[in-house]
Each structure stands twice: as structure tokens, then as C-alpha cells.
C-alpha positions in Angstrom: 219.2 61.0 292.3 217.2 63.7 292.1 219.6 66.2 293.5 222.3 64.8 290.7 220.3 65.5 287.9 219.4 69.3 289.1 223.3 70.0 289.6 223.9 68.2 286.2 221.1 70.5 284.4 222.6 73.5 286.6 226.3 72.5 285.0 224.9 72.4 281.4 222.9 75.5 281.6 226.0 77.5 283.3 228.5 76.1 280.6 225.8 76.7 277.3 224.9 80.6 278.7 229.4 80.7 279.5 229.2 79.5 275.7 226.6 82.8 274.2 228.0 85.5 276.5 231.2 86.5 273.6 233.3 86.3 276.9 231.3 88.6 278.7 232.6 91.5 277.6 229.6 93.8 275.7 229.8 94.9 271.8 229.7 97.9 270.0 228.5 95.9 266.7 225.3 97.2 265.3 222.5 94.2 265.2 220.4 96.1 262.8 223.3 95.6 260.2 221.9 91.5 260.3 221.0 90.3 257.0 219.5 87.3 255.9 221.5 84.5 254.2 219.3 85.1 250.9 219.1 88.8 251.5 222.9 89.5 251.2 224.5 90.4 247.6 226.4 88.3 245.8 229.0 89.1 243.5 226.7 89.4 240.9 227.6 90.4 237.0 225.3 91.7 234.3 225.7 90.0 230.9 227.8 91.7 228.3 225.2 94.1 225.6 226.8 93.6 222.6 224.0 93.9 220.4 221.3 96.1 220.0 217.8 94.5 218.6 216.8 96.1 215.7 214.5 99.3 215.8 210.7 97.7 216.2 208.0 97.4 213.6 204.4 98.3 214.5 203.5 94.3 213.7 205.4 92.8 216.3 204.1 95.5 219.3 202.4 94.1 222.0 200.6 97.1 224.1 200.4 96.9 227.8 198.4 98.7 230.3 200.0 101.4 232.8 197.4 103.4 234.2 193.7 104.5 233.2 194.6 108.2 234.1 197.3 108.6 231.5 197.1 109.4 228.0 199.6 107.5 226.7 200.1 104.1 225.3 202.8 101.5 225.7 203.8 98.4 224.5 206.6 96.1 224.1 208.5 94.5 220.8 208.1 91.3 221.3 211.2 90.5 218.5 213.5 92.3 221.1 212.6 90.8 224.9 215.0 87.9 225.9 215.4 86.9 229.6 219.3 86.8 230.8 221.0 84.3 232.8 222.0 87.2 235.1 217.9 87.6 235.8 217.4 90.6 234.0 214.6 90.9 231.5 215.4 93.3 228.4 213.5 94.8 225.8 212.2 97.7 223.6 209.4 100.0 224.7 207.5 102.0 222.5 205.6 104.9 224.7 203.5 106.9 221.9 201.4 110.1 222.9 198.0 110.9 221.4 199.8 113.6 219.1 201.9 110.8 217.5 205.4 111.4 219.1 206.7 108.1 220.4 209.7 107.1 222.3 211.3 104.0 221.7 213.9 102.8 224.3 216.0 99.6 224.6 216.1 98.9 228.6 217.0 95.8 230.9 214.8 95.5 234.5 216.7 94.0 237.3 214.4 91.6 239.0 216.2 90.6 241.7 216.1 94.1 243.2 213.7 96.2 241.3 216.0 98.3 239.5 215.8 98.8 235.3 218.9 100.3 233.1 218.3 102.3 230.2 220.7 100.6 227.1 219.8 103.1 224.5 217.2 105.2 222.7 215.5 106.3 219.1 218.5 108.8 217.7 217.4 112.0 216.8 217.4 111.0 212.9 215.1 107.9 213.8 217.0 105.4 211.7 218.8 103.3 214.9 219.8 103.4 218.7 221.8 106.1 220.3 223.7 104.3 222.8 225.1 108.0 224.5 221.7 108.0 226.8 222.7 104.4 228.8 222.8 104.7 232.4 223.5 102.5 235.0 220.8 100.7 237.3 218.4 102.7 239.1 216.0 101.6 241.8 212.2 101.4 239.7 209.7 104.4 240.7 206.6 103.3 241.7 202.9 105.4 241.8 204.0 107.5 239.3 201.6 108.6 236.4 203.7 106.7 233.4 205.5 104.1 235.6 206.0 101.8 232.9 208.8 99.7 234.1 207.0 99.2 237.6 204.0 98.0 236.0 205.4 95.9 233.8 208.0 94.5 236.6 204.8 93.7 238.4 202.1 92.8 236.1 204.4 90.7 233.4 207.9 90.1 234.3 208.8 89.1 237.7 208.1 87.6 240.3 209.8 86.8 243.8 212.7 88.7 242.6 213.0 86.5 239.3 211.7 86.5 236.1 208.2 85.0 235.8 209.7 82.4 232.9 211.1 82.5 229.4 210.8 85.0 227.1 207.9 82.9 225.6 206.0 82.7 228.2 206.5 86.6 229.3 205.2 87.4 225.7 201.9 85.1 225.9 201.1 86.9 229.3 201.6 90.2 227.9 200.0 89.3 224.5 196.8 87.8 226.4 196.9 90.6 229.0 197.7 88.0 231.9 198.9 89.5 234.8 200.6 88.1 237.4 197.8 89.1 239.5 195.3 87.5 237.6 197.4 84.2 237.4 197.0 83.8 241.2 194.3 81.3 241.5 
């Protein structure tokens, strides 16, 4: 009996190692090309811009921290932030120097793979958007001295590759200076 059940087990382990060897002939294929199910892209599509927010008024800025060793400040229009269905977060930044020049840009961040787009900026006249400055989705810079849309990718607006909630919910962190770091409990 016992002799059955070893050339049994023997059979199964020949026909199941038969089964993995691809014929037996060796591959070329490169196994560091693997990706995980949830790792590969999909045939994403950002949602269409249309319409530009309206330029921000100092009322309705909510200022974030960067980092203590720059001089500048930043903060967000919270009239202008609204969280897409295609998982990108959008809204005017205001980045003002001590001397008083500001920049005010109009920008989507990507969470699902760190990237942000710039949609357009303050025209020269400083009466509405000059859309001529968009550019496509770049990977997000991190360490840098004004690294803006790393911190706030971080700190406020995603997390796990997805925004942290709704556009209310970004806002009250932001407003209330939680960060996502100081939301882990």
C-alpha cells in the first residue's frame, strides 16, 4: 500500500513540475518586467478643463506650510479646489514673496502616481489666467526648497495613491492645519 501511494505521489509530482517547465525549453523574457495586478496602468483619462475658477481673493486663502527654511508663503483658494472623478485634485496656489510679488497658478496633482499639471497662470496684466503656460503631467519633485505640490500631495491631499476625501474635507484639514501625518493615530 505503501509502495502505491509513493509511485502515485511520484506520478503527480512528475506531471505538476511537466506542467511549470513552459515545455522545457528556456526563455528570453525578462522577469523584472513583472508587475503587480494593481501596479499596472489602466487606460486612464483626465477629465476635460473647461473652465477656469475665477482669480482668488485674499478672503478665501487658506495658507499652508512648506518648509521653515523658505521665505515664502503659500496657500490655497479654497473657492477653486474640487476633487475629480479621474483622482486628481485641482486648485489655485498663491506663492507670495516677502517683497510682495506673488504667483498665482491654477494646477491639478495626480494622486495616483505623484505627478501635478500646471492649467494656467496670473497673465502678465493681472486681470485673469493665461492658459499658454499649461503643461502636461510631470512626476512631483521632492526635497526641494519650495516643493509646494509635494508637501501639499503629502501633508493634505492624498493618500495611498487617492485623494484623502472630498474637497470639503481637504479644505478643513488644510484650514485646521491637519496633516495627514498628524491624523495617524
Amino acid at each position: 500500500m505503501k509502495a502505491l501511494a509513493l509511485v502515485v505521489a511520484c506520478v503527480a509530482t512528475g506531471a505538476l513540475l511537466a506542467g511549470c517547465s513552459s515545455a522545457g525549453k528556456p526563455t528570453n523574457k525578462d522577469d523584472s518586467a513583472f508587475t503587480y495586478l494593481l501596479d499596472r496602468q489602466g487606460n486612464w483619462v483626465e477629465n476635460k478643463v473647461d473652465t477656469l475658477p475665477p482669480l482668488p481673493q485674499e478672503s478665501n486663502l487658506l495658507p499652508f506650510e512648506v518648509s521653515g527654511n523658505t521665505p515664502l508663503q503659500f496657500a490655497v483658494d479654497r473657492k477653486s479646489l474640487t476633487v475629480g472623478t479621474d483622482g486628481v485634485v485641482r486648485f489655485t496656489v498663491v506663492v507670495a514673496s516677502p517683497s510682495g510679488a506673488r504667483n498665482v497658478i491654477y494646477e491639478g496633482i495626480r494622486c495616483d502616481t505623484y505627478e501635478w499639471r500646471q492649467y494656467a497662470g496670473l497673465n502678465s496684466d493681472h486681470d485673469g489666467w493665461d492658459t499658454t503656460v499649461a503643461n502636461n503631467f510631470t512626476r512631483i519633485e521632492n526635497g526641494a526648497l519650495n516643493a509646494y505640490q509635494a508637501a501639499l500631495y503629502q501633508d493634505y491631499l492624498c493618500a495611498n495613491k487617492m485623494p484623502m476625501g472630498n474637497a470639503a474635507s481637504i479644505l478643513e484639514n488644510i484650514r485646521y492645519k491637519r496633516t495627514a501625518s498628524s491624523l495617524i493615530h
